[in-house]
C-alpha positions in Angstrom: -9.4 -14.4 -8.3 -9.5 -11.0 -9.2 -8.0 -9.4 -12.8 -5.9 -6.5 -12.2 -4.4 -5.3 -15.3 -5.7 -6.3 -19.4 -4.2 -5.8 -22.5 -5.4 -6.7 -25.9 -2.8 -8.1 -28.5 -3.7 -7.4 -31.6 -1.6 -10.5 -33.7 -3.5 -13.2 -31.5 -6.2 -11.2 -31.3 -7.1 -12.3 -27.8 -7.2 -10.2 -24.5 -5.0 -11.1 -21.3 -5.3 -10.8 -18.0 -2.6 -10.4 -14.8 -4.8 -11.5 -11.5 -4.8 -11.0 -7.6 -3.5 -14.5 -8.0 -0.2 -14.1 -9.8 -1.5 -15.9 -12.7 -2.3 -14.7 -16.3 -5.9 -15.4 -17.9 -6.3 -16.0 -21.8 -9.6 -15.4 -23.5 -10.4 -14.6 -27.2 -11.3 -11.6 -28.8 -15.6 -11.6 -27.6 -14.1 -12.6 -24.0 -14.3 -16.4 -23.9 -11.7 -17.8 -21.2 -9.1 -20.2 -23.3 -6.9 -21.0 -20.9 -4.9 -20.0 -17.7 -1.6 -20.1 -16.5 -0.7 -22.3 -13.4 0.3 -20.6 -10.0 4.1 -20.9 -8.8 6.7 -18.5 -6.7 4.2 -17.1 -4.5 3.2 -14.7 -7.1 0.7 -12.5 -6.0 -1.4 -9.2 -7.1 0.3 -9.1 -10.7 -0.8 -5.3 -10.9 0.8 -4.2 -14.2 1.9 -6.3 -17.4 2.4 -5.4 -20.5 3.1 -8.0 -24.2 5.4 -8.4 -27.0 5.6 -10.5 -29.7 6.4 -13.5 -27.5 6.1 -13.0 -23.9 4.3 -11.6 -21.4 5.5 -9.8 -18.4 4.3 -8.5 -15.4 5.2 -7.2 -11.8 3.6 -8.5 -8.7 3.3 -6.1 -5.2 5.8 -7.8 -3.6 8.5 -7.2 -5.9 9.4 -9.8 -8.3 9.1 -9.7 -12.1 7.9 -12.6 -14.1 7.8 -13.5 -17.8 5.2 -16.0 -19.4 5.1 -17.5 -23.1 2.6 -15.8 -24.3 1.5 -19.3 -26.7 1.2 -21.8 -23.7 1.4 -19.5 -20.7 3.8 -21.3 -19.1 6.1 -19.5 -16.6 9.7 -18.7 -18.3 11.5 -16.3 -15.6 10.7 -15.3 -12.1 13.4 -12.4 -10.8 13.0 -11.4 -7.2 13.6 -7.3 -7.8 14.6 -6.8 -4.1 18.0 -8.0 -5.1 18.8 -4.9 -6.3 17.1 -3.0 -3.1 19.4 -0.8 -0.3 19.8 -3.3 2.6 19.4 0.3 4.4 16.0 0.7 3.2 12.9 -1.2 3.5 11.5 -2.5 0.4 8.1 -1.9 0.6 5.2 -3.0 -1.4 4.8 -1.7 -5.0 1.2 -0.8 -6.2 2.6 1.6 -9.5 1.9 0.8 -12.6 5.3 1.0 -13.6 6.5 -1.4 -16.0 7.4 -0.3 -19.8 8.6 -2.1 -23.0 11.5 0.8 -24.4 13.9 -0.1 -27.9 14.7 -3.9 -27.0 14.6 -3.3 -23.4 12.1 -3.7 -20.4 12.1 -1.3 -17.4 10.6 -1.4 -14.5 9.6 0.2 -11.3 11.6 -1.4 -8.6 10.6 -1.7 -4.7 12.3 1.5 -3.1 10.9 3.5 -6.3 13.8 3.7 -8.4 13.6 2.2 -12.3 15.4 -0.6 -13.4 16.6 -1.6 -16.7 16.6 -5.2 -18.1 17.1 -6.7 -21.7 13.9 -7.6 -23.0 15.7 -10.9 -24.7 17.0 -12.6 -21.8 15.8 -10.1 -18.4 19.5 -10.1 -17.9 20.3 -6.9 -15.7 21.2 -3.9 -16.7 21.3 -0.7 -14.6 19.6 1.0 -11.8 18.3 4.8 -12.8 20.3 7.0 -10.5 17.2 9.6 -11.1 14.0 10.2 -9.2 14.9 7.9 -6.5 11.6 7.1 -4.6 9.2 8.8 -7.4 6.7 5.6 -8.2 6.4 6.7 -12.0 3.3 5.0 -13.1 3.3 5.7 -16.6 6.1 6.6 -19.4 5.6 8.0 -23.0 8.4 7.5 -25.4 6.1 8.3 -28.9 6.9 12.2 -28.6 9.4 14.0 -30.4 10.4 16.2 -27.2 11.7 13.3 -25.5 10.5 10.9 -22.7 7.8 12.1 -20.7 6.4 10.4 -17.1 4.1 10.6 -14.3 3.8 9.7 -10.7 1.8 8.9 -7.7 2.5 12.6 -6.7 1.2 14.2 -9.7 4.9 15.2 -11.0 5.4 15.8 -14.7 8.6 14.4 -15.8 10.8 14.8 -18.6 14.2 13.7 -20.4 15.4 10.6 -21.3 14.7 7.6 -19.7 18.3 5.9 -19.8 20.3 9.7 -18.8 18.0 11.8 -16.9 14.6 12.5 -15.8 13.7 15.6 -14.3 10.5 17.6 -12.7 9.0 20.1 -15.3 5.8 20.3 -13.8 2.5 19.2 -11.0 -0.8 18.7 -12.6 -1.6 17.3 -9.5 -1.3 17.3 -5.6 -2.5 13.8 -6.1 -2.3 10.3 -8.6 -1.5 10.8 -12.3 -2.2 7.0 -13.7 -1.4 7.2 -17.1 0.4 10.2 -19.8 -0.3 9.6 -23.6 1.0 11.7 -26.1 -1.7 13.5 -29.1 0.5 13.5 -32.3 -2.9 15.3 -34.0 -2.1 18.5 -31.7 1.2 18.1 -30.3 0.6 17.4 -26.4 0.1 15.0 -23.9 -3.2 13.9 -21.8 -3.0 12.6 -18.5 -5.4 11.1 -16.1 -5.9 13.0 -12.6 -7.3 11.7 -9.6 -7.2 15.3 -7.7 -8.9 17.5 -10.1 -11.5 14.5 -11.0 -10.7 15.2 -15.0 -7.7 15.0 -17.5 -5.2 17.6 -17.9 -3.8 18.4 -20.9 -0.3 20.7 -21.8 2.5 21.1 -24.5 6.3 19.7 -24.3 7.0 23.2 -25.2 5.1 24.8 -22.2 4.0 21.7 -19.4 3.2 24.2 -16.7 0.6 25.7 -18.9 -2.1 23.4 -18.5 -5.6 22.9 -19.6 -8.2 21.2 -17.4 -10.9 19.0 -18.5 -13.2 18.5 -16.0 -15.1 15.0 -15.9 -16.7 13.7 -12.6 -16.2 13.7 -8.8 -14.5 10.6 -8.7 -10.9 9.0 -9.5 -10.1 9.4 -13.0 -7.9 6.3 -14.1 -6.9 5.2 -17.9 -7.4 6.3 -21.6 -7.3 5.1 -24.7 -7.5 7.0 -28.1 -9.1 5.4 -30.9 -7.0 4.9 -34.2 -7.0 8.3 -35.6 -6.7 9.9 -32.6 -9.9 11.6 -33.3 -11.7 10.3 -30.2 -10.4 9.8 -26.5 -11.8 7.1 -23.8 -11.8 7.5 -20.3 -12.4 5.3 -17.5 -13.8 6.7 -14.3 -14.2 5.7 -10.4 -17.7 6.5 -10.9 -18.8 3.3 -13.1 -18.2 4.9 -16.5 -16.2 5.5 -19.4 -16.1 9.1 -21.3 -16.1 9.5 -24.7 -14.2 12.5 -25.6 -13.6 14.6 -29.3 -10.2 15.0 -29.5 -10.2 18.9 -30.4 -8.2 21.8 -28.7 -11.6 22.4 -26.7 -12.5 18.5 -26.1 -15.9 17.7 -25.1 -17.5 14.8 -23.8 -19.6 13.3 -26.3 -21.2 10.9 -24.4 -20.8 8.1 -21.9 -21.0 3.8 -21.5 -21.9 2.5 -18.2 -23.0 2.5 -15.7 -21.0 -0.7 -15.1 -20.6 -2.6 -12.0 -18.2 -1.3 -10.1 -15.3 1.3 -9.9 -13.9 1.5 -13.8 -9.9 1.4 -13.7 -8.3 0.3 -17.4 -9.8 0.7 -21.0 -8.6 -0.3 -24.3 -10.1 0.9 -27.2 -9.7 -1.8 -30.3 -11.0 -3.0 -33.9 -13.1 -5.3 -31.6 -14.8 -3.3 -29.7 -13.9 -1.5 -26.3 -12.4 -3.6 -23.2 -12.9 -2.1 -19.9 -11.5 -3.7 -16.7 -13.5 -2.7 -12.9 -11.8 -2.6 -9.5 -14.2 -5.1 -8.9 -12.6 -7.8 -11.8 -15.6 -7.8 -14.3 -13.9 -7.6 -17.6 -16.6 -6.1 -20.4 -16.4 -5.9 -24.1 -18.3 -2.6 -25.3 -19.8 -2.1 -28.9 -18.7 1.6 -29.7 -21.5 2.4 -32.1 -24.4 0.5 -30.0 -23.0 1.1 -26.6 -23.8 -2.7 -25.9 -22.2 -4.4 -23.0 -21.6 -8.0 -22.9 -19.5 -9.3 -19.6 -17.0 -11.8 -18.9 -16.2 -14.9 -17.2 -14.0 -12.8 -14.4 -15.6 -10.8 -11.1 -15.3 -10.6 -7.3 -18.1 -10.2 -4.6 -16.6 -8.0 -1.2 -17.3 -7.7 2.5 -18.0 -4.1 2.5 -19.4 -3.7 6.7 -19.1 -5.4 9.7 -20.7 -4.6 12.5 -21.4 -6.5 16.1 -25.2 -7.0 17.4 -25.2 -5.3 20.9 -25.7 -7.3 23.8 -24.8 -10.5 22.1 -21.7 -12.6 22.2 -19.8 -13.2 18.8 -22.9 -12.1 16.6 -21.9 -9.9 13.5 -24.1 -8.2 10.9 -22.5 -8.5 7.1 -22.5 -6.4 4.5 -21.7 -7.9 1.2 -21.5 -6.1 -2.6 -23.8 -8.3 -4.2 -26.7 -7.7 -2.0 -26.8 -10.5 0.3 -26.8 -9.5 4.4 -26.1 -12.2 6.9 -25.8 -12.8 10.4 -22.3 -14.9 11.3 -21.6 -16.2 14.8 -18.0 -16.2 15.4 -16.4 -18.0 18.6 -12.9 -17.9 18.3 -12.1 -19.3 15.2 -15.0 -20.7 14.2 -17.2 -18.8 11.6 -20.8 -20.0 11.1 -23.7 -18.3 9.2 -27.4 -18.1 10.9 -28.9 -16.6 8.3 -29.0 -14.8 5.6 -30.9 -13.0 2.9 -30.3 -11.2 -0.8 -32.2 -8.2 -0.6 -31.8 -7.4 -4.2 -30.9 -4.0 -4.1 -27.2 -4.4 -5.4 -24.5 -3.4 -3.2 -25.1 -3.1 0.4 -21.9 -0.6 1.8 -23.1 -0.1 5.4 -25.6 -1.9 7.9 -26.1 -1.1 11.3 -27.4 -3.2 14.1 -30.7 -2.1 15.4 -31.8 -2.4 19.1 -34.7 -5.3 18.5 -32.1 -7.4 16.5 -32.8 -5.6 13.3 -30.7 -3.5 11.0 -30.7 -0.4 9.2 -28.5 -0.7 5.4 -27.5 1.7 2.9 -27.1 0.7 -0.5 -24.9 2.1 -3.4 -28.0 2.1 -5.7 -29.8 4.4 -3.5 -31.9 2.4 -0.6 -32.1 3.4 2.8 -33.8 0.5 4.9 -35.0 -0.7 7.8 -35.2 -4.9 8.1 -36.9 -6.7 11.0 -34.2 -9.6 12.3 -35.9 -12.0 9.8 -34.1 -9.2 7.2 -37.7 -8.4 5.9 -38.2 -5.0 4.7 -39.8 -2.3 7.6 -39.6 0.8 5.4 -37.2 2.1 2.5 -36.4 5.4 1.7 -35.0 5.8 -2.4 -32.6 8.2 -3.4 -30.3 9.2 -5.9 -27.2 6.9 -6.2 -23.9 6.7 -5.3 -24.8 6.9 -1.4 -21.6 6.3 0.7 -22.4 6.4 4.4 -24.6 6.8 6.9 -25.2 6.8 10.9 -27.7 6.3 13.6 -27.9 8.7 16.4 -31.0 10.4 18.4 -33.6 8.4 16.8 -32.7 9.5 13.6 -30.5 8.0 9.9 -28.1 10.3 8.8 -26.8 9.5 5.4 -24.9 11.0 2.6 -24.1 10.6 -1.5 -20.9 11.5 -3.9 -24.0 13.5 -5.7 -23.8 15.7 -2.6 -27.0 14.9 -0.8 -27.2 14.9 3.3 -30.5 13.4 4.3 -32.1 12.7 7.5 -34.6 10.3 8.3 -37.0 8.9 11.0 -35.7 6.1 12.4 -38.7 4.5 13.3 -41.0 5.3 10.0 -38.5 6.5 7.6 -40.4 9.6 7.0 -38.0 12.3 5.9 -37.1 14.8 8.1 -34.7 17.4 6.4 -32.4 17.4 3.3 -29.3 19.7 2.2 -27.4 19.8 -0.9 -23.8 20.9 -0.3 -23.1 20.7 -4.4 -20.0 18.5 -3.3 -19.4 14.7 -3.3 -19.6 13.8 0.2 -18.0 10.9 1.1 -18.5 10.3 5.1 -20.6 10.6 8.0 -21.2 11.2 11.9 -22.5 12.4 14.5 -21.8 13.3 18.2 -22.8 10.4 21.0 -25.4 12.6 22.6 -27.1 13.1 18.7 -26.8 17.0 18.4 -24.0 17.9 15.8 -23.1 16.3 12.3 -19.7 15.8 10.8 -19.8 15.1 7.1 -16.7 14.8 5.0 -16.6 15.9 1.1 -14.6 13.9 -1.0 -11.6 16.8 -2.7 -12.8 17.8 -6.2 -10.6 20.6 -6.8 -11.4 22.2 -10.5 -9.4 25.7 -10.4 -5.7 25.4 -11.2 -6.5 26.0 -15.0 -3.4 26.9 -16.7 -1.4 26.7 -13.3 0.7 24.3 -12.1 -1.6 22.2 -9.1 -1.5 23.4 -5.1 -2.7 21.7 -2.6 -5.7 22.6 -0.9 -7.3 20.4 2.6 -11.2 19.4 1.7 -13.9 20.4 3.4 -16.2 18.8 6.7 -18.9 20.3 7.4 -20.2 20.7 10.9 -24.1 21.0 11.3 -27.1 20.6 13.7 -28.6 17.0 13.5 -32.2 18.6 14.5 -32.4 20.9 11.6 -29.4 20.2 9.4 -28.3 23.7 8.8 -24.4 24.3 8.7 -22.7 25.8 11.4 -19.2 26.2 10.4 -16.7 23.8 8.4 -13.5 22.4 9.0 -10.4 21.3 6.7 -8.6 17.8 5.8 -5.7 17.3 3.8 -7.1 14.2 2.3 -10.3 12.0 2.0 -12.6 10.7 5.0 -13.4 7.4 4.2 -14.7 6.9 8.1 -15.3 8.3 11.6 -15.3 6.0 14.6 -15.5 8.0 18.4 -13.4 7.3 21.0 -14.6 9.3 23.5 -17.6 12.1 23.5 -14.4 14.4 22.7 -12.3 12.5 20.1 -12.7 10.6 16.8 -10.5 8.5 14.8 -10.8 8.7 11.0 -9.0 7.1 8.0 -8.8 7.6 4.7 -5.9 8.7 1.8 -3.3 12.1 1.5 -2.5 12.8 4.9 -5.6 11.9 6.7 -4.0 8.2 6.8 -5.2 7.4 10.3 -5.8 10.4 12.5 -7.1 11.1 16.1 -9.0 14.8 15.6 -10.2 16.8 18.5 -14.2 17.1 18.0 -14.6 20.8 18.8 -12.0 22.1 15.8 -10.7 18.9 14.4 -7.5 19.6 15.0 -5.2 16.3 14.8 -4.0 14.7 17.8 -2.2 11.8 16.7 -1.6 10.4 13.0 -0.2 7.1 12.0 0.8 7.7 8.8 3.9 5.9 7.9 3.9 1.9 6.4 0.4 3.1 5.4 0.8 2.1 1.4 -1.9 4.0 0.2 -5.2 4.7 1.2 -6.4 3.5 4.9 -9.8 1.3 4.1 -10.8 0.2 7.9 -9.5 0.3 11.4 -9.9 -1.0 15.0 -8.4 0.1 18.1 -8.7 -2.7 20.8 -6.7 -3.8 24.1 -4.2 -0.3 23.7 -3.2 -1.5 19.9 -4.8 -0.1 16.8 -5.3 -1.7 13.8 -5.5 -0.9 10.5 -5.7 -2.1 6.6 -4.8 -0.2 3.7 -5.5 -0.8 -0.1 -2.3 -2.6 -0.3 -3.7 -5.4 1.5 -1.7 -4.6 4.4 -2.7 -5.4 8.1 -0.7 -2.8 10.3 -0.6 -3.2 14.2 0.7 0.3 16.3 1.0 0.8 19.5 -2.2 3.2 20.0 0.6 5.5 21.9 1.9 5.7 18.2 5.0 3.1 17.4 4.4 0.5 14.5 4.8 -3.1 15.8 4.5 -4.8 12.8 2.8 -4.6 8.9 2.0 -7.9 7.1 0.2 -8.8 4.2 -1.4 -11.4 5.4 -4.9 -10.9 2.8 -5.6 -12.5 -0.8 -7.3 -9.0 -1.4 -7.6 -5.8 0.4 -9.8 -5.6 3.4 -12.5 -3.1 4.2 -13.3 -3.7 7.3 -12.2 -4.3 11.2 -13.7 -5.9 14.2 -13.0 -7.5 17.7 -14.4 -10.8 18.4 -13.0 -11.4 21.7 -10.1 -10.1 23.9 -7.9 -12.5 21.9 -9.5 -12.4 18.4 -10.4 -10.2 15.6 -12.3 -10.4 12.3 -11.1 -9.0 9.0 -13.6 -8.7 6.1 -13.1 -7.2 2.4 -12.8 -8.1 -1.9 -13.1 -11.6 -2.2 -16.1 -12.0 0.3 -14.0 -13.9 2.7 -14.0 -13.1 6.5 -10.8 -14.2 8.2 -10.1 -14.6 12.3 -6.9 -13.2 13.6 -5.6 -14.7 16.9 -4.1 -11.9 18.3 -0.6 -12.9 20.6 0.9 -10.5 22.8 -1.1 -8.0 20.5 -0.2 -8.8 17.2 -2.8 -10.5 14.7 -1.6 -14.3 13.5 -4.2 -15.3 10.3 -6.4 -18.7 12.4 -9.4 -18.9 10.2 -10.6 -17.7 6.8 -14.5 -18.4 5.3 -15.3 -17.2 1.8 -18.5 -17.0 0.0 
């Protein structure tokens, strides 16, 4: 069970939490668990929810809005939102944030993006908005005296009136804005921004004037001022929250963390300072010792998954809290041989090595090399976050979001050549026959300053594996999360923005194909096996195409997203990702039916 959304209320003085689930977790103020609700309507992935003075409410993925008593936790109201949806249009999964408490009345982002209106007494119907029809707002703020403002998925500035008319003033962002808060102390509003990797900050009076605050080179998710508005929070992608002065220049005063994981919701309170990871780990933060105490809550993840060559269902396993293990599956039957923690934290990638071995990369910074027994052959340390690597001509090609490409010896570790691109690289590969790279750089885009956002493709660099040094670079609207080759000519990548789930040429990485539509969000793995391709997205989806491009089905078939892909057999396949559960598709007439699921 994985906590998706908190929220501290301040007259029980005790922190909730909406889970992957669909149930709501109670625990007092220093983060002892008092109680849970039960499970009930298929609720699932509760990814907003916000509190009044009696009730709790929150919207699932799928579409339906619940309301709790916020005393007991017992279940009061389940409405299925899709009753209001366009029989013409397909409701689609919801993963916005959209869900706001507004003068006695609740309103909510509704499955084909437009926002409904419901009396907060009894949830009795109101309205549909007529405006901004498939927008995804993921955050409103009514405290301004201009007016309502808004943000969305597509980094649209909004403003009006939330019950007449909302309308495009500006883009701070050819990407995600999570959250907008308004700044009484200087009249204008913050908001978070995935694409520039900061905050940007602008007046009612002038929003396509904006100031850039630049942060990290990661996803930039929630805030929270403190009571006088005299200091901002900020939670990051990259495992920590800012702490900001709250001047017309702000500047990072300092920083908490690292934490686990990915950081994605903050509160800042007379307690102390909540902080919610992608991960689930809830943590209560001391402001003035920066001392971290955890929770009760948390997830392990399958992060890799990767077949031993020349074997027959054997599979290498990557998992986030260090362990790696070698599962046999036959048909839908799962068994672990062994295993082994290798107490380096988070293991991201493993490959299979040709004496039954494997190489892994770590998040902390380890490069290894394990003998089939998992013991340690050599490890190479560097700086963390590393992302990827691969394994071609005898050598380890890996990369880091501090923008590190290093290449080792295969067979003794020994460095063989470094470069430093100054960019969060976020990907890896190389050719078949072992004499180009590919590396992808995640976007960090910090220009725009005082100019409305334009999009701009990130770069991949294309180098010599021998020696490292660049030979030219290439352009993608979006970020690589993979490469896998198809042929000595073609690669398939995934990722978010338009990258989705591309087919590029290798020689100027021009796209081919792209399956891009029913792909919620951001592509995490993918498979192509017996003509189909599969994919899974961040929305827990499991899409099948027809590898000649038509969609044959999307289901959402995982308790949590998956990460990873592979084929077990001509008639099976093996998904992997947050929960640390492996599950075995049976694939008939080439679409994937759920046979088997382990968790660990």
């Amino acid at each position: 069970m994985r906590p998706l959304h908190i929220s501290f209320d301040d007259k029980s003085r005790c922190l909730f939490a909406s889970t992957s689930r669909g149930t709501i977790l109670k625990f007092d103020a220093d983060l002892k668990q008092l109680a849970t609700s039960q499970p009930g309507y298929n609720l699932n992935n509760l990814y907003v929810m916000i509190i009044d003075e009696s009730f709790i409410y929150a919207r699932d993925i799928s579409g339906r809005l619940a309301r709790w008593h916020k005393d007991t936790l017992v279940l009061d109201t389940v409405i299925d939102l899709t009753n209001w949806s366009d029989p013409n249009e397909e409701s689609l999964p919801n993963v916005s944030h959209g869900l706001f408490l507004h003068n006695g009345y609740l309103y909510v982002a509704m499955p084909q993006g437009k926002i409904g209106k419901f009396r907060q007494d009894d949830l009795s119907f109101i309205g549909l908005s007529e405006y901004l029809p498939k927008a995804l707002i993921e955050s409103f703020d009514f405290t301004g005296p201009q007016g309502h403002f808004a943000v969305d998925f597509s980094g649209y500035v909004y403003a009006g009136d939330i019950d007449q008319m909302m309308k495009p003033v500006s883009r701070v962002a050819t990407g995600a804005c999570h959250q907008i808060l308004y700044d009484k102390k200087f009249d204008r509003y913050w908001i978070t921004d995935d694409y520039h990797c900061g905050l940007a900050l602008f007046s009612a009076h002038d929003p396509q004037n904006i100031q850039r605050v630049p942060l990290t080179r990661d996803d930039v998710e929630w805030m929270s001022f403190n009571h006088g508005q005299s200091q901002i929070l900020v939670a990051c992608f990259d495992r920590f929250i800012y702490r900001l002065s709250n001047e017309r220049e702000p500047k990072i005063l300092g920083k908490f963390g690292p934490y686990k994981y990915q950081v994605n919701h903050v509160e800042w309170t007379s307690h102390g300072i909540y902080a919610l990871t992608e991960s689930g780990e809830i943590y209560l933060t001391d402001p003035a010792t920066g001392e971290i105490k955890q929770g009760p809550t948390g997830t392990n993840a399958v992060w890799d998954i990767q077949p031993v060559p020349g074997s027959r269902g054997q599979f290498l396993v990557a998992f986030e809290d260090g362990f790696v293990r070698r599962m046999n599956i036959e048909g839908e039957n799962i068994k672990t041989e062994s295993e082994c923690n290798l107490g380096m934290g988070m293991v991201r990638r493993i490959i299979s090595g040709d004496d039954g071995g494997a190489f892994v990369l770590t998040v902390a910074g380890q490069v290894a090399r394990l003998d089939r027994n998992f013991s340690i052959l050599w490890l190479h340390e560097s700086q963390p976050l590393l992302r990827d690597f691969i394994r071609r001509a005898g050598k380890i090609l890996f990369c880091t979001e501090q923008g590190e490409l290093t290449c080792l010896d295969e067979g003794t570790g020994a460095l063989l050549w470094r470069r430093n691109f100054d960019m969060p690289l976020w990907s890896v590969t190389a050719d078949p026959l072992g004499q180009f790279y590919w590396v992808a750089a995640r976007l960090c885009e910090m220009g725009d300053q005082g100019q409305e956002s334009t999009a701009r493709p990130a770069d991949v660099v294309v180098g010599d594996l021998a020696t490292g040094i660049e030979l030219r670079r290439e352009s993608a609207y979006g970020n690589i999360k993979r490469f896998k080759w198809l042929d000595d000519q073609h690669m398939l990548i995934n990722g978010n923005g338009r990258v989705a789930t591309s087919v590029v040429r290798a020689s100027d990485f021009s796209v081919v194909r792209c399956w891009r539509d029913w792909q919620l969000n951001t592509c995490e793995g993918t498979l192509v096996h017996n003509s189909r391709l599969y994919t899974t997205t961040y929305g827990y989806q499991l899409n099948t195409f027809e590898f000649a491009g038509e969609i044959l089905e999307s289901a959402f078939p995982f308790e949590d997203y998956a990460t990873s892909l592979a084929a077990v057999d001509d008639k099976h396949i093996v998904a992997g990702g947050r929960g640390a559960y492996l599950s075995v598709f049976s694939v008939h007439e080439g679409l994937p039916v759920l046979a088997a699921t382990k968790r660990f």
